[in-house]
N, C-alpha and C positions, 0 to 999 in steps of 0.2 A: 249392755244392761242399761237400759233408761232410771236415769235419777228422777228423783220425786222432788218439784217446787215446794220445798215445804218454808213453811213460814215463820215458824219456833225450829231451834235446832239446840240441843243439848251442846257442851265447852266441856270437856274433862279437861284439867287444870291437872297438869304433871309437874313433877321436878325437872327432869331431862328425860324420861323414860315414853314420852310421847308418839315416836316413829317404830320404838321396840313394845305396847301397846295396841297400836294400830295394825301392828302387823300379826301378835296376838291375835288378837279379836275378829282378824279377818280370816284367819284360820281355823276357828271354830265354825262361824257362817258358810252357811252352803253360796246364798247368793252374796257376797258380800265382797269388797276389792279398797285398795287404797286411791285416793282422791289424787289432789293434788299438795305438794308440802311446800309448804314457803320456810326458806333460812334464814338463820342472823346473817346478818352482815355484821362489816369492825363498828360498823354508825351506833352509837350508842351501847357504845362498851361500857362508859360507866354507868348504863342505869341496867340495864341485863346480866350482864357479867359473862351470859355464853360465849361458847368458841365461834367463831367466824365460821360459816358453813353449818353450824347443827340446825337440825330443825328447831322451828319456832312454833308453824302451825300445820297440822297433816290432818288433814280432811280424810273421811272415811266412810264407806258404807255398811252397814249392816242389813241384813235382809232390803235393802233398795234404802233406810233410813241412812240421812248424813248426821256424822258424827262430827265435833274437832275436838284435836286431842293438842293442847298445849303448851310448851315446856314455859311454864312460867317461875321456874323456881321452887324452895321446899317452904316457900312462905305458908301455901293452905295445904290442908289434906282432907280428905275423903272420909267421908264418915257415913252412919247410917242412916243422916237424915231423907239423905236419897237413894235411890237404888234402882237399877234396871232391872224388870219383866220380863221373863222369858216365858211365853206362855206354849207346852210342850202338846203335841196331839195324842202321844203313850209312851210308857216308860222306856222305850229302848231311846228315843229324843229325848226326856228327862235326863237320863244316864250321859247320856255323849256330853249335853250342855256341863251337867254337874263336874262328870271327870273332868273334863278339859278345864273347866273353869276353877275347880281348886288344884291343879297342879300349879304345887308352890303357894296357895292359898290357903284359906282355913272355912271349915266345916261350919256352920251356926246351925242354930235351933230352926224349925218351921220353913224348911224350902231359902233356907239364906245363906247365902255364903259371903265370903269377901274374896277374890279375886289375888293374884301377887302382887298387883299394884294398890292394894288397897281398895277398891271399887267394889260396893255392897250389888250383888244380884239376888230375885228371888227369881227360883228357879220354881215350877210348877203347871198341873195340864190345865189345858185347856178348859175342864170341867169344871174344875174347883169353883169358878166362879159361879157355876150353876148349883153344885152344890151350897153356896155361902148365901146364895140367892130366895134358897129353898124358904115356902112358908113354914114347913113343919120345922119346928127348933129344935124341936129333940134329935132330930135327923144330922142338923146343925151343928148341934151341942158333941154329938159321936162321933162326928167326923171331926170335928176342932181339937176334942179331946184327944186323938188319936195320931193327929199332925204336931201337937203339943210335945209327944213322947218322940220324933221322929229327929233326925239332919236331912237330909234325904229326902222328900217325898216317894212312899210307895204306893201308885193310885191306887191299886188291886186292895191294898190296905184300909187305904181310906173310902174309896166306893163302897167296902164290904161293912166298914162301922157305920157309913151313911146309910146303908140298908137295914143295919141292925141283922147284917149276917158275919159277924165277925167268928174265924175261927177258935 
């Protein structure tokens, strides 16, 4: 698989859970595989505190994008001011992402979940954003309203309020 030069790369900041993450996440991704992982050494025991040999930094691919996932300790955690996109083509790809990604994880409102590590995703298709695009608001206004009531996205759901064909 050819890696992508990319120029910005997202850090997920772990406690220890870094290499067990990495290998998560590459298991959900069709194209996706582990990097390369750099360890502590004993150098600088007193400012890390890890064991000798665990991972520090494990590079990662997702769909061809690099990740790093790095055990820096329980100093920060994850919150929802960020969150990765998963933007799906139909719901049987919504579905896989969602199960796999709250196993051990927790459910939220509007295509959101958080992860067992903590790590906020919204999960949702490809269209929504043509939909949210839409001039007519009303159109807009049924489909929002309708994702509002939802965990999950169900597009079948939401295209049929965006029509104003809902059952």
């Amino acid at each position: 698989m050819a890696t992508v030069d990319q120029k910005i790369m997202n850090c997920l900041w772990f406690d220890s859970e870094a290499e067990e993450a990495a290998t998560f996440y590459t298991s959900i991704f069709s194209n996706s595989r582990i990097g390369q992982v750099s360890r502590y050494g004993k150098e600088g025991f007193e400012f890390h505190g890890k064991p000798e040999g665990s991972a520090m930094v494990v590079s990662f691919y997702l769909e061809g994008q690099e990740f790093l996932a790095l055990n820096g300790g329980p100093l920060f955690k994850f919150n929802e001011s960020i969150s990765l996109i998963i933007n799906c083509k139909n719901q049987e790809e919504l579905d896989h992402f969602w199960n796999r990604l709250t196993e051990g994880g927790i459910e939220q409102p509007c295509g959101w979940l958080k992860d067992k590590f903590g790590l906020s995703w919204q999960v949702t298709s490809s269209d929504w954003k043509e939909m949210m695009s839409d001039p007519d608001k009303t159109k807009v206004a049924r489909a929002m309203n309708a994702l509002f009531i939802m965990k999950k996205p169900d597009i079948a759901v939401l295209r049929a309020a965006f029509n104003g064909t809902e059952k």
